[in-house]
C-alpha positions as CSV (number, residue, x, y, z in Angstrom):
1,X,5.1,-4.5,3.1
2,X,5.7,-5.3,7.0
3,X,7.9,-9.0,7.0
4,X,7.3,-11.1,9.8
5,X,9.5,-13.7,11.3
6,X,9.7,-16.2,14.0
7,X,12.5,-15.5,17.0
8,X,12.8,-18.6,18.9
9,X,14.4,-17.7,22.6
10,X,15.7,-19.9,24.6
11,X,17.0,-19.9,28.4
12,X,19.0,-22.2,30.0
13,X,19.6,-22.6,33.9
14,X,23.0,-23.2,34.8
15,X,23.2,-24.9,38.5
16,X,26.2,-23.5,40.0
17,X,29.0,-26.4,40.1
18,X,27.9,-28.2,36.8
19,X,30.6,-29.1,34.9
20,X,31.8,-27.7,31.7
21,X,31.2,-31.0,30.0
22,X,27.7,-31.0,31.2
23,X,27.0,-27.7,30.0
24,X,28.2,-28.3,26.7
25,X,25.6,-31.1,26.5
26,X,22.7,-28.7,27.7
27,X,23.6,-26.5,24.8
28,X,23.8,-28.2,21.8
29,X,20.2,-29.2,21.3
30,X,19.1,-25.7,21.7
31,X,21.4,-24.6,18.9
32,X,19.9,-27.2,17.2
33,X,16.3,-26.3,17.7
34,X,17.1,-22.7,16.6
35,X,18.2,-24.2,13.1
36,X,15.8,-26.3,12.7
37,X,13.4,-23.9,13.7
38,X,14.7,-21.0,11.4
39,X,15.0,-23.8,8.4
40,X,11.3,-24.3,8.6
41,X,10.5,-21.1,8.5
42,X,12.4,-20.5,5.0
43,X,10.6,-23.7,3.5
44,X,7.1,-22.9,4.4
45,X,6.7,-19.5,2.3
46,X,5.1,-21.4,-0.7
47,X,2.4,-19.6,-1.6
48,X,2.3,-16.0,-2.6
49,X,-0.2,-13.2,-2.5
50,X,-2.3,-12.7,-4.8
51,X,-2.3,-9.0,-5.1
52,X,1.3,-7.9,-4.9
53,X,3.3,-11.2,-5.3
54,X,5.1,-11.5,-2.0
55,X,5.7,-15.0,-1.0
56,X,3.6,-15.7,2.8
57,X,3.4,-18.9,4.7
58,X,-0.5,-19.8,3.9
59,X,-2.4,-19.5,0.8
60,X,-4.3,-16.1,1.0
61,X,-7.8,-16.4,1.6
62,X,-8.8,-12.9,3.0
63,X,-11.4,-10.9,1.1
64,X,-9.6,-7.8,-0.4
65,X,-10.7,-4.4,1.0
66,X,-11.3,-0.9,-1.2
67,X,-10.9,2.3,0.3
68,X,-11.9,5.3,-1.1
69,X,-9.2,7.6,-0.2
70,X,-9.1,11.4,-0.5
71,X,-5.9,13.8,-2.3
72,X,-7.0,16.9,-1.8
73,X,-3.4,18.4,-1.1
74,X,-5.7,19.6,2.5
75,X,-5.8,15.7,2.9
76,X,-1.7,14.9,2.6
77,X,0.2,12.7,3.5
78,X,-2.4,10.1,3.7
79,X,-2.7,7.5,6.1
80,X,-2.6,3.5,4.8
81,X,-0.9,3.7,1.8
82,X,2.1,1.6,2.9
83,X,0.2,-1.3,3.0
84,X,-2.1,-1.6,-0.2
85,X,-1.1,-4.3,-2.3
86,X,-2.7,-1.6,-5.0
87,X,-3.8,2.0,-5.5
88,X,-6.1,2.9,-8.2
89,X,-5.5,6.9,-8.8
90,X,-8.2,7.7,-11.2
91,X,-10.5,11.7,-11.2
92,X,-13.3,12.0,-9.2
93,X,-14.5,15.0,-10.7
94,X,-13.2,17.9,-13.3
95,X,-9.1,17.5,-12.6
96,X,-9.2,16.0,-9.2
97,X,-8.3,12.8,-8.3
98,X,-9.3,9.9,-5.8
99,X,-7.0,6.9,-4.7
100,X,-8.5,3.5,-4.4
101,X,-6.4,1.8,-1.9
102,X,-6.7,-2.0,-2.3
103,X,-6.1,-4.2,0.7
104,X,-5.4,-7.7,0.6
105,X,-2.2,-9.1,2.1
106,X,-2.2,-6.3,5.2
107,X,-4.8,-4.1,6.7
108,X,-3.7,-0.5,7.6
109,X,-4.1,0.1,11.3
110,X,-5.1,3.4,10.3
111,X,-6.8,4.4,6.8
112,X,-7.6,8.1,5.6
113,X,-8.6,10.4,4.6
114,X,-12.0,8.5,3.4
115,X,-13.9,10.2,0.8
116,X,-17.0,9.6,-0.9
117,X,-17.5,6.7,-3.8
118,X,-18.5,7.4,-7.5
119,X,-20.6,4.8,-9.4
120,X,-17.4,3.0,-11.3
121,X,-15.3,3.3,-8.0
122,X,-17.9,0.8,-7.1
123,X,-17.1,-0.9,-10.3
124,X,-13.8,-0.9,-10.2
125,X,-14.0,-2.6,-6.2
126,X,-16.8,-5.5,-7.1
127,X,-14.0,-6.5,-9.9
128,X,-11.5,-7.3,-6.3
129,X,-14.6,-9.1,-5.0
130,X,-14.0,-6.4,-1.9
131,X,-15.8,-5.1,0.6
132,X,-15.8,-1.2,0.1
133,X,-15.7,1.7,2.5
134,X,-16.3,5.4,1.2
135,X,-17.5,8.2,3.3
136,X,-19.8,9.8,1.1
137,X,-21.4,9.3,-2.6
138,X,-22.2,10.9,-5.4
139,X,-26.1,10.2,-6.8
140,X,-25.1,7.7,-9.2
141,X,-22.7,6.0,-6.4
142,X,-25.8,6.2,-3.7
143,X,-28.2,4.3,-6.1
144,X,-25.8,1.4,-6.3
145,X,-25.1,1.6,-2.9
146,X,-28.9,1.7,-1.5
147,X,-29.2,-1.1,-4.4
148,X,-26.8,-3.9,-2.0
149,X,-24.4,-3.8,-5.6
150,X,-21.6,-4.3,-3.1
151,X,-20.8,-4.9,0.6
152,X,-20.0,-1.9,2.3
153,X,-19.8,0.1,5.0
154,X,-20.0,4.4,4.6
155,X,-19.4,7.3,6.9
156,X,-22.6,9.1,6.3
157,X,-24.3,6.0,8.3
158,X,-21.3,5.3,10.9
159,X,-19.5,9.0,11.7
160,X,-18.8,8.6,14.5
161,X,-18.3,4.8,15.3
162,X,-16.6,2.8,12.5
163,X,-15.5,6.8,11.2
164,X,-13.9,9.1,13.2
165,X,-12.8,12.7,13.0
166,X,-9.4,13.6,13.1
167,X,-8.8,17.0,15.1
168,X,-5.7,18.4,12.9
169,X,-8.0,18.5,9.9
170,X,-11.0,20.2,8.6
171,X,-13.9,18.5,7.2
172,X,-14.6,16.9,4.4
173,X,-10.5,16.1,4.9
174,X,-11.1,14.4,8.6
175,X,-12.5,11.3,8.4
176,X,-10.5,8.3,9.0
177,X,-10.8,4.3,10.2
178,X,-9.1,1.6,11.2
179,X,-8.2,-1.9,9.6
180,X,-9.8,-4.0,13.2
181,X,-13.0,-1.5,12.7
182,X,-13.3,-2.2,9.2
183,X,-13.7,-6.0,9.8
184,X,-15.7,-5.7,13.0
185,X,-18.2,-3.5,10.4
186,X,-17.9,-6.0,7.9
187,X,-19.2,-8.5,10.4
188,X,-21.7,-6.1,11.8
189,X,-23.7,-6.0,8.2
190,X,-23.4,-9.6,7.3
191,X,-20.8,-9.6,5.2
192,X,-18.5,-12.1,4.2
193,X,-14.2,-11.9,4.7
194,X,-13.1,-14.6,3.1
195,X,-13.1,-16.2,-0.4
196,X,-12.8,-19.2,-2.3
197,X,-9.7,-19.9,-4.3
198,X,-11.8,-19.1,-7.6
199,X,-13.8,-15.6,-6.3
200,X,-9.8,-14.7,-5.3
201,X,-8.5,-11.7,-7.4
202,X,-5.1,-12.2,-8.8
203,X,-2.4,-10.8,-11.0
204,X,0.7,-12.7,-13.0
205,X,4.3,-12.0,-11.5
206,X,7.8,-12.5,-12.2
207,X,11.1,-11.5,-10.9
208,X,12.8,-11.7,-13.6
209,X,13.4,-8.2,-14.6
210,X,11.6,-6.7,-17.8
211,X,13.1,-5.8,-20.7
212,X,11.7,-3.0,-22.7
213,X,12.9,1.2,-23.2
214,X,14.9,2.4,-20.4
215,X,12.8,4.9,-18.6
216,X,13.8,6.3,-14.9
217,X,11.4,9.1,-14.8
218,X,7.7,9.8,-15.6
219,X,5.5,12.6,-15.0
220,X,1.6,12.8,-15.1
221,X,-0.6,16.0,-15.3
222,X,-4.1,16.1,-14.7
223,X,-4.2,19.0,-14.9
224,X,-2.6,22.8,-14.7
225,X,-3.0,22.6,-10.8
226,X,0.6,21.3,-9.8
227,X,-1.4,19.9,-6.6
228,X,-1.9,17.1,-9.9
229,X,1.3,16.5,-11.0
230,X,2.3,13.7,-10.3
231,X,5.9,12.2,-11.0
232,X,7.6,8.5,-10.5
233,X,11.4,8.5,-10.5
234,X,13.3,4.9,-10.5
235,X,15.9,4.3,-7.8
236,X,18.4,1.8,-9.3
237,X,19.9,0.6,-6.2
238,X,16.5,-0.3,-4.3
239,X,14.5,-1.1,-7.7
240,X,11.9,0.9,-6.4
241,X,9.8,4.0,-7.9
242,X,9.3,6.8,-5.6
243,X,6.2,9.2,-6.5
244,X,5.8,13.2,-5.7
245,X,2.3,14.7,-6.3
246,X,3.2,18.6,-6.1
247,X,6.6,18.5,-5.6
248,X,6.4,17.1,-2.5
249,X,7.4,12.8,-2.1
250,X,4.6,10.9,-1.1
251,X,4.7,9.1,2.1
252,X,2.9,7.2,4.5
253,X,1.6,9.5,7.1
254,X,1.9,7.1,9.9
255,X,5.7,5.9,9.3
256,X,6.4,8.9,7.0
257,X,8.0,6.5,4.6
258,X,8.4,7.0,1.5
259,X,6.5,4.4,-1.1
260,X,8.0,1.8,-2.4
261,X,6.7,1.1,-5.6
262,X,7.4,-2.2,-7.7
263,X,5.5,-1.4,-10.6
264,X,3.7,1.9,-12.3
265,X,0.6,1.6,-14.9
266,X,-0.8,4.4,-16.9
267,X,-4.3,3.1,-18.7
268,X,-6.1,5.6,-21.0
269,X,-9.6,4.9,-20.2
270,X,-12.5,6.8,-22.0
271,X,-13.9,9.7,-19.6
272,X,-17.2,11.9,-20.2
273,X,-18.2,14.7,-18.2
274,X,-21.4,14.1,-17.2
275,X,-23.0,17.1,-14.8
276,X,-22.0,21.0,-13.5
277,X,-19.9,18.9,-10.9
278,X,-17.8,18.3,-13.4
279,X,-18.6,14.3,-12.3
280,X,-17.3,11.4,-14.7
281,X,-18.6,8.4,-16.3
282,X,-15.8,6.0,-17.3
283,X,-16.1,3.0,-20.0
284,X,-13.9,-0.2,-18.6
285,X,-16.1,-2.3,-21.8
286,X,-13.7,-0.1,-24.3
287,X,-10.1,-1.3,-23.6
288,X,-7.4,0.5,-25.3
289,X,-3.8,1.5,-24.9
290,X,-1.4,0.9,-21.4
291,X,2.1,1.4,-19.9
292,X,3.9,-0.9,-17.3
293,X,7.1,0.8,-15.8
294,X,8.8,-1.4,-13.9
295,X,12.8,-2.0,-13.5
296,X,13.8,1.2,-14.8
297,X,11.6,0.7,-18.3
298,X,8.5,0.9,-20.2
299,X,6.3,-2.0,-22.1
300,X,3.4,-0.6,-23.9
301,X,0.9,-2.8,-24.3
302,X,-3.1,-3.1,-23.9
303,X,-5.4,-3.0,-21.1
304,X,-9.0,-5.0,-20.9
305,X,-11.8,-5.5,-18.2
306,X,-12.1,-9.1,-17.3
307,X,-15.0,-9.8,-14.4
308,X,-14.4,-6.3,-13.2
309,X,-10.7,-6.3,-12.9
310,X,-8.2,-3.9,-15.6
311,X,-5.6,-6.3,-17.1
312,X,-2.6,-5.8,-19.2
313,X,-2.2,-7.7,-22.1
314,X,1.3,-7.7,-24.2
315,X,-0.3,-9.9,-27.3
316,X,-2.1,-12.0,-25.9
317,X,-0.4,-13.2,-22.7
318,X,-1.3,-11.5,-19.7
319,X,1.5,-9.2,-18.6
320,X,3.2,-9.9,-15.5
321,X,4.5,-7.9,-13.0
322,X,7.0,-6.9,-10.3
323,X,6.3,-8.5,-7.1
324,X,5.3,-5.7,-4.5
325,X,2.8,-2.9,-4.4
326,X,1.3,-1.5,-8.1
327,X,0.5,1.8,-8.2
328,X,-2.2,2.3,-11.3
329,X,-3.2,5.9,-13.0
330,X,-6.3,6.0,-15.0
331,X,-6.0,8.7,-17.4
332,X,-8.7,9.9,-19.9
333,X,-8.1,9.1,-23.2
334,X,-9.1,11.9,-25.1
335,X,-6.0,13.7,-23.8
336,X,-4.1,10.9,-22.9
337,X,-0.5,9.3,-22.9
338,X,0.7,12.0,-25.1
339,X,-0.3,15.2,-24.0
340,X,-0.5,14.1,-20.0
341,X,2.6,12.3,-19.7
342,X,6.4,13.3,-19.9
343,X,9.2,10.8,-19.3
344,X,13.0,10.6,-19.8
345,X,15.8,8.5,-19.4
């Protein structure tokens, strides 16, 4: 997440003949200023955000935004992953899987490749209180959708103007946006950027590092199709996960940074197949079984929908994580944790 600080410059003109007494007395209050001035920068991060825990200078207030972001291995590296407070990987149909890039604290300047919205994406987005943007939907997704169940803005009604086609890629793996043309469409529809302090999503955090099974790498497979294996390995010195989806490290494609992940959740939801598509229904009313990595280990614990929103429970405290970005797996659970995930030491 981008860090943004306040560089105070100040110029002096010397007049030619001034004494060196004088300039001494020129200089000391603008040393002074630059102290004061960096001293108040340090005491006004008091609040932090809400999503990924960082402390900021203002209490949040932005309305998050969910993108529906396509991982066809035609549509790596993906654009606007760097700055999503979370990512939601969960399938979309058969073995394939989706991201849902939440945006709260930053808005990528440039966000794709946008894919098409499934009913409980939809879900899963009204729990953030966001404003979604898919291109695309399935029939399920469009009924909600045509319904007004949440704000939103799709490519099928804006290609071209809010959407745009990238040139290196083929369709359905082209269309991208930006963050300044998501909230000019957000304003363009009538809807709503900002939220009170009770419609703001939010998650528990602590530094202090978690204790629980040591546990540096973790593999997922959705499937037999390496293009969806995905694996998280823990970098001791930076505290950070990196993640590899095929072998290859995930990065952003506009910095083509790696991610820096503080915390990794794996949450066996209940999946049913429901058409030839191979299209899903998920139930978030079950609950059930979940795994936090984070600071090289593992706490399993449980997972429950609360307003719309997936939340880890160990007991029943509310468990906290790592401040920085979360990066969430929904797996189904009639396979689940034990067959689709591999971890060691």
């Amino acid at each position: 997440m981008k860090k943004w600080g306040i560089v105070v410059v100040c110029s002096v003109l010397i007049l030619t003949g001034c004494k060196d007494k004088e300039e001494t007395a020129m200089e000391e209050p603008i040393v002074n200023e630059v102290e004061e001035n960096e001293q108040e920068v340090t005491e006004t991060l008091n609040f932090i955000t809400p999503l990924s825990g960082e402390p900021v200078s203002q209490k949040m207030t932005a309305r998050p935004v969910v993108v529906t972001i396509n991982n066809h291995p035609l549509a790596r590296p993906q654009s606007g992953l760097a700055e999503a407070d979370v990512i939601i990987e969960l399938i979309a149909e058969s073995n394939i899987t989706r991201f849902l890039a939440v945006y709260e604290s930053e808005m990528p300047e440039r966000v794709g490749p946008i894919r098409s919205a499934r009913d409980y994406f939809i879900d899963l987005a009204n729990g953030y209180n966001a404003f979604y943007v898919a291109h695309g939907y399935s029939p399920d997704a469009k009924a909600m959708l045509d319904r007004g169940d949440i704000d939103h803005i799709n490519g099928m009604m804006y290609d071209g103007t809010y959407f745009h086609r990238s040139s290196d890629r083929k369709a359905p793996h082209n269309s991208y946006s930006t963050g300044p043309e998501i909230l000019d469409a957000a304003e363009q529809v009538g809807a709503s950027m900002t939220l009170s302090e009770s419609q703001m999503p939010t998650y528990v955090f602590s530094k202090e590092a978690m204790s629980g099974e040591t546990v540096t790498d973790l593999t997922i497979s959705y499937s037999g199709d390496q293009n969806f294996v995905t694996s998280y390995s823990y970098d001791t010195t930076s505290g950070f996960y990196t993640r590899s989806s095929g072998g290859i490290e995930t990065t952003d494609a506009e910095s083509g940074d790696a991610l820096q992940l503080a915390n990794v959740v794996i949450v066996e939801v209940p999946h049913q197949t429901i058409d030839a598509e191979g299209r899903q229904a998920l139930d978030f009313a079950a609950g059930g079984r979940a795994w936090l990595y984070r600071d090289g280990t593992v706490l399993e614990v449980t997972w429950r929908e609360d307003s719309g929103m997936l939340r880890l429970y160990n007991g029943t405290s509310e468990v906290e994580f790592a401040p920085g970005q979360t990066w969430m797996s929904l797996i189904p659970t009639a396979r689940g944790f034990d067959q689709m995930v591999t971890y060691s030491e």
